[in-house]
Wavefront OBJ file of the C-alpha trace (Angstrom):
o trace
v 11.238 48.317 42.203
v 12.237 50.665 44.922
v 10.737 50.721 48.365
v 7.358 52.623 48.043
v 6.491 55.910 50.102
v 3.399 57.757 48.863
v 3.273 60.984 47.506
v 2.934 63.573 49.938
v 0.674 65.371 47.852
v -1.839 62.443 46.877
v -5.204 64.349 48.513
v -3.942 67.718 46.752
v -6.006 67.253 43.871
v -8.092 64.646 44.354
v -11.941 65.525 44.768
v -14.022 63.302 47.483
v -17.785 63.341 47.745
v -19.959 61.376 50.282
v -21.271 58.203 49.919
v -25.041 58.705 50.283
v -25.730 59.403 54.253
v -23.183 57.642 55.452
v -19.964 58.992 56.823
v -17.978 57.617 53.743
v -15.988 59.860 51.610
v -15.270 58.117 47.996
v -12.942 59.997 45.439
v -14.890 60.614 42.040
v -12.489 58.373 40.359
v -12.203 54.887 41.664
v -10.132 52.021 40.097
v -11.484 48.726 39.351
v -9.543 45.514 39.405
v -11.522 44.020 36.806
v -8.641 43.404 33.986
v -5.317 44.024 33.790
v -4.191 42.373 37.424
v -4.698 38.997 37.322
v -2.462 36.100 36.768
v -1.590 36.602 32.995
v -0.717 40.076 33.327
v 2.756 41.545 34.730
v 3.194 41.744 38.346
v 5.307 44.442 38.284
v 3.033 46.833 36.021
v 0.163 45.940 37.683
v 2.326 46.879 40.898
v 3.331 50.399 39.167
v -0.660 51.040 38.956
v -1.893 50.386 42.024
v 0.796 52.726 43.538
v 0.433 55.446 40.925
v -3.426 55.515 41.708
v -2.727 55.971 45.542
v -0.228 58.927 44.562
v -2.732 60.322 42.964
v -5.432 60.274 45.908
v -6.992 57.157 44.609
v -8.445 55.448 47.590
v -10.779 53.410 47.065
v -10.106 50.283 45.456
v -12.616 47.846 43.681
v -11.990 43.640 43.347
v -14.154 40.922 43.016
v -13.748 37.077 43.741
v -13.451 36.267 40.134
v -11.325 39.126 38.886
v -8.529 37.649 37.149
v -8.194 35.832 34.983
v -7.374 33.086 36.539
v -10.265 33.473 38.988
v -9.035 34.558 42.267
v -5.692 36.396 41.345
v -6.807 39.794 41.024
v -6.711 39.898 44.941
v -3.737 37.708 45.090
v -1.785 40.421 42.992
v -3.094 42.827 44.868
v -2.953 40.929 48.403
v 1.228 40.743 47.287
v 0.562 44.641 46.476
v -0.546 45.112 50.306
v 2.594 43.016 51.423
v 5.241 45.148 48.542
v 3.952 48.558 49.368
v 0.269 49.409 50.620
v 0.285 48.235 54.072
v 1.521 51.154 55.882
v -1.448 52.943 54.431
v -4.111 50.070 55.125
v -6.432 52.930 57.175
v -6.232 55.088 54.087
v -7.495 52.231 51.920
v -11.583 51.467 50.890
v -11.243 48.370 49.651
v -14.372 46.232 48.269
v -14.702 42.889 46.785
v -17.833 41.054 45.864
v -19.162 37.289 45.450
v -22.261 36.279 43.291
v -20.975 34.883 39.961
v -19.346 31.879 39.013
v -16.232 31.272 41.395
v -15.701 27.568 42.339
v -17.333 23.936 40.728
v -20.397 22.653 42.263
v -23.713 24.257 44.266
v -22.369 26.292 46.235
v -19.227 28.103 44.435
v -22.263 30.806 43.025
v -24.760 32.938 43.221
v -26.567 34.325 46.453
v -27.014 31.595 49.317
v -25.394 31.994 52.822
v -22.529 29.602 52.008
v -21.067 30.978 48.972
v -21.060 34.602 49.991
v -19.598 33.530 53.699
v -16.403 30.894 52.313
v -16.235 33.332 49.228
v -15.335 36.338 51.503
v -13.422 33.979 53.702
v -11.185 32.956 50.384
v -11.096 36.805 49.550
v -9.630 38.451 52.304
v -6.843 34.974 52.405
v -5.900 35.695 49.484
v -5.283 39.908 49.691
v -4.051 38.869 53.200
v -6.420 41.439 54.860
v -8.390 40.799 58.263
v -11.843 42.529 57.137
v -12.562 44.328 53.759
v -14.136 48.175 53.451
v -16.995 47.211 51.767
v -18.284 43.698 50.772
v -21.172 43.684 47.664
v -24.075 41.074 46.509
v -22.402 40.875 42.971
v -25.806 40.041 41.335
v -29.566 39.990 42.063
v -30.318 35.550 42.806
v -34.031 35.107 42.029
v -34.011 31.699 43.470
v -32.793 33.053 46.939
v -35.042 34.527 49.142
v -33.711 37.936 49.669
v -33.876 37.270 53.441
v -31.380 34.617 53.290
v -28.468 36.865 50.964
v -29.277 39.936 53.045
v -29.556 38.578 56.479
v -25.616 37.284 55.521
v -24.490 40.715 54.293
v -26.046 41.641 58.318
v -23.608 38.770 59.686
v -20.670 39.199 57.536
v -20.530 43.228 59.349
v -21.693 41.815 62.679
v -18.356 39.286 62.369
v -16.204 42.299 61.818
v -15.079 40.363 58.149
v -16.878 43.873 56.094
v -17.324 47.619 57.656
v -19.934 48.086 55.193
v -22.308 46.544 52.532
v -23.542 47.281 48.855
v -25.416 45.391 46.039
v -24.580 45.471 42.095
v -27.140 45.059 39.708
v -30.499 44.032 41.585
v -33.403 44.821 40.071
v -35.524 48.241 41.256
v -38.136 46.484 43.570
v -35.355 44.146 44.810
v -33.129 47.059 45.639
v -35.744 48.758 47.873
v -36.418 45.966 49.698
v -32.667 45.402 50.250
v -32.541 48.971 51.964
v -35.531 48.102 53.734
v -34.330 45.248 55.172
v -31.045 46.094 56.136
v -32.031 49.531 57.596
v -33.961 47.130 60.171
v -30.918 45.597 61.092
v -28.976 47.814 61.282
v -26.495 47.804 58.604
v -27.837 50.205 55.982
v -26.626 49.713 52.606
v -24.002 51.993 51.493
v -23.722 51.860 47.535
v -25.134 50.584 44.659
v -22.788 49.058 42.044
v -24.735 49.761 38.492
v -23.216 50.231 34.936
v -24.113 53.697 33.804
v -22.306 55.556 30.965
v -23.632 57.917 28.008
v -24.648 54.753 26.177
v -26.700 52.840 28.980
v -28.621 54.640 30.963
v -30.753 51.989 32.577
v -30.333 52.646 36.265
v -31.462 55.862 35.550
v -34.660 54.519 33.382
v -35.600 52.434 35.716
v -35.441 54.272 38.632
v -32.437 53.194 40.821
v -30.645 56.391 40.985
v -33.418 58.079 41.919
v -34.027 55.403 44.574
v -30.879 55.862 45.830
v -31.079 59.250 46.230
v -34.191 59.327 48.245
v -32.769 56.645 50.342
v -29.246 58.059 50.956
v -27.366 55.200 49.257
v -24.513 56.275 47.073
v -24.084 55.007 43.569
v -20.762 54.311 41.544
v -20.934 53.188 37.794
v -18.985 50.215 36.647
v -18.543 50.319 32.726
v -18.417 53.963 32.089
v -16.646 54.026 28.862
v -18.396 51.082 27.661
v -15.462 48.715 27.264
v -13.587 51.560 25.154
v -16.801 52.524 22.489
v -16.812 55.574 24.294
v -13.507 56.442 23.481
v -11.415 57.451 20.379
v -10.401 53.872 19.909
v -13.141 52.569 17.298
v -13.993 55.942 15.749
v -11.904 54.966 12.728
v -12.549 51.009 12.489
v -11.872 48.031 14.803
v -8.006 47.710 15.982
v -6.279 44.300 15.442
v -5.564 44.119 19.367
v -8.910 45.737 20.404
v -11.544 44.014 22.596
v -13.471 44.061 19.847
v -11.536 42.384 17.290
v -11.389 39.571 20.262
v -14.894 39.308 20.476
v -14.843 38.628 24.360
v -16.872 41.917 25.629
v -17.748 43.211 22.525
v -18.694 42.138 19.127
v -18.562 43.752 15.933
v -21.698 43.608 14.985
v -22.321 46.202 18.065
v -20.667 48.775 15.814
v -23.402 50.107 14.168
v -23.588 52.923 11.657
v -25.648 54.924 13.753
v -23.493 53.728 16.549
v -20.245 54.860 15.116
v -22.234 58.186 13.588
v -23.379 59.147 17.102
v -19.693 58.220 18.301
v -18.170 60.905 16.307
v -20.386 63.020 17.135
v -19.678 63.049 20.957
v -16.282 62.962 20.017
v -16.402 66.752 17.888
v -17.944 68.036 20.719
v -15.474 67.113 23.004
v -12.969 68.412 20.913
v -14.363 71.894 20.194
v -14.067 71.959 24.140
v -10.495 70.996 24.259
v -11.303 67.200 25.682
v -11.074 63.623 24.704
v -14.326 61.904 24.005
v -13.282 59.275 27.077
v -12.846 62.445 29.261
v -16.426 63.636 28.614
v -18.347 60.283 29.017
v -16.398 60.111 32.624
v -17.621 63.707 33.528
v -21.128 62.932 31.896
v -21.605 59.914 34.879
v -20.313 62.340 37.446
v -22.926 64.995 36.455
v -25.597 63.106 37.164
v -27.525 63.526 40.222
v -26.879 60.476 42.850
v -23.547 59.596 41.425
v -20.831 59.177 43.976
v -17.739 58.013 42.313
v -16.978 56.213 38.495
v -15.045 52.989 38.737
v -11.775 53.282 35.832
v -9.596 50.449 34.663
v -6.257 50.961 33.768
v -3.698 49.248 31.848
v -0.868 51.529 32.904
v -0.200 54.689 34.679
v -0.478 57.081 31.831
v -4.479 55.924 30.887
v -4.884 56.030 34.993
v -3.544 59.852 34.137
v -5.928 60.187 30.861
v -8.854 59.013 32.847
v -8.228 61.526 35.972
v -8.499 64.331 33.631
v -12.191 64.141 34.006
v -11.949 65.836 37.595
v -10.093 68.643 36.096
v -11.805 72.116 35.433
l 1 2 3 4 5 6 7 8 9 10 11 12 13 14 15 16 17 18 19 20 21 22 23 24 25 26 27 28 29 30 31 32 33 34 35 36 37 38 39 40 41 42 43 44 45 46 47 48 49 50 51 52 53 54 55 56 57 58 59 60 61 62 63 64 65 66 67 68 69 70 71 72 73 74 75 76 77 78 79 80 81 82 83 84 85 86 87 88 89 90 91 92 93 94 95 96 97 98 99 100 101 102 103 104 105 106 107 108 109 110 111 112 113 114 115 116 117 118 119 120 121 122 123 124 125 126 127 128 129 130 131 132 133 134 135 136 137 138 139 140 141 142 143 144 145 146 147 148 149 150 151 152 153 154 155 156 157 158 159 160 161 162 163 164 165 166 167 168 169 170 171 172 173 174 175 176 177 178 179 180 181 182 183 184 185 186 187 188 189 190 191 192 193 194 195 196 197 198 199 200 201 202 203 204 205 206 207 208 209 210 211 212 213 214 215 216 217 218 219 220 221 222 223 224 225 226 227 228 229 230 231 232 233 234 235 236 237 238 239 240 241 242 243 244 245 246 247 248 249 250 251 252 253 254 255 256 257 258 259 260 261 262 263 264 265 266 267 268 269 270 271 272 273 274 275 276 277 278 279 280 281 282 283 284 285 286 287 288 289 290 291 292 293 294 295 296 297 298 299 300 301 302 303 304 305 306 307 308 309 310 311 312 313 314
């Protein structure tokens, strides 16, 4: 592959909205790192991505310890992506990674304590060969940490100059506010909440975190938004051999209801009479919704990246 300089035009047509008060401008269409850039899947393509999505104003980019599979190489493909091609632009770059599920054998290799979310980052930023990450999350609420502990390491992990900033994913309403609490006392107010939100799961809204984070000038982005693919055209006409569904990893088939699949087309006529994809509405749906700062995509190549950023369009 060819020696990468960016587009000249990548912030021509990308929209940017701030991150709840902070001084953090996040494009409404992030990518995620979730699938489709670990170990098993083509360097090269998963190389052809990353720099499509900065071309196209992309700049904030979302990994996890456990991305993969194998566990871990999500942000080695992506710390060889930094080495190939990105690291001229490293200032132009929010990147965020996250520790709180299963990572490593043993006590400590999960979870919330002070250990695992210190050596976790400490493995992360080895292995995308970066000296301090954007934005470092709480990957999930730990009911058998006290909140102190997890939090009060979030405080020392931007006091350490290893994170610039700090956000939770998917802590539970009364946990959340004291998370805000807490670090607005020290000092290091939380930036975003990490939530899955999308036309068929509405919960943040239900229970109240988006509003919360609204009050409390903490931005939001939604993980999930097209439901692992039900909210596109993929299953409106059964269950494709090479689906996610037919694997039965992330979804099942028993999911597929016929009121399911009946409300599915319906979304998907309306979209049409406007001249849209069904996937292109459920992506403008999250970003209508007050408190919403940016939706995190996956991509599997360039031209879904493309389908995906149609949602921005007027």
């Amino acid at each position: 592959m060819a020696n990468y300089i960016a587009d000249n035009s990548r912030y021509n047509n990308m929209e940017y909205k701030r991150c709840g008060r902070s001084g953090v401008l996040l494009p409404k269409v992030s990518l995620g790192l979730w699938h489709n850039f670990g170990g098993v899947d083509t360097y090269e393509r998963s190389r052809q991505i990353l720099r499509h999505a900065f071309d196209k104003g992309i700049t904030h980019l979302d990994l996890a310890n456990n991305y993969g599979p194998p566990y871990g190489s999500a942000e080695e493909t992506f710390g060889r992506v930094m080495d190939d091609d990105l690291r001229p632009y490293r200032d132009e770059l929010f990147i965020s990674t996250k520790a709180g599920y299963d990572m490593w054998p043993g006590p400590y290799g999960d979870w919330g304590s002070r250990k695992y979310l210190m050596a976790s980052l400490d493995q992360s930023l080895k292995r995308m060969h970066l000296d301090y990450v954007d934005l470092f999350y709480s990957h999930r609420y730990d009911p058998n940490t006290p909140l102190e502990e997890t939090l009060q390491a979030l405080v020392d992990i931007v006091r350490l100059g290893k994170a610039l900033y700090v956000g939770i994913s998917r802590w539970p309403l009364e946990a959340t506010r004291f998370a805000i609490n807490y670090l607005k006392q020290h000092y290091v107010p939380l930036l975003i909440y990490q939530g899955k939100l999308n036309m068929l799961d509405r919960e943040p809204q239900e229970e109240g975190i988006l509003d919360l984070c609204q009050q409390e000038g903490v931005g939001f982005i939604s993980f999930s938004p097209l439901a692992q693919g039900l909210l596109t055209d993929r299953y409106l006409n059964g269950v494709p051999d090479d689906s996610r569904m037919a694997k039965g990893k992330f979804l099942r088939q028993d999911m597929l209801t016929d009121e399911l699949l009946a409300q599915l087309r319906q979304w998907n006529e309306e979209a049409q009479a406007q001249g849209r994809t069904l996937a292109e509405n459920a992506l403008r749906w999250i970003l209508e919704q007050q408190g919403v700062t940016s939706v995190l995509v996956g991509a599997s190549s360039t031209e879904q990246l493309d389908k995906n950023l149609k949602c921005i369009k007027v």
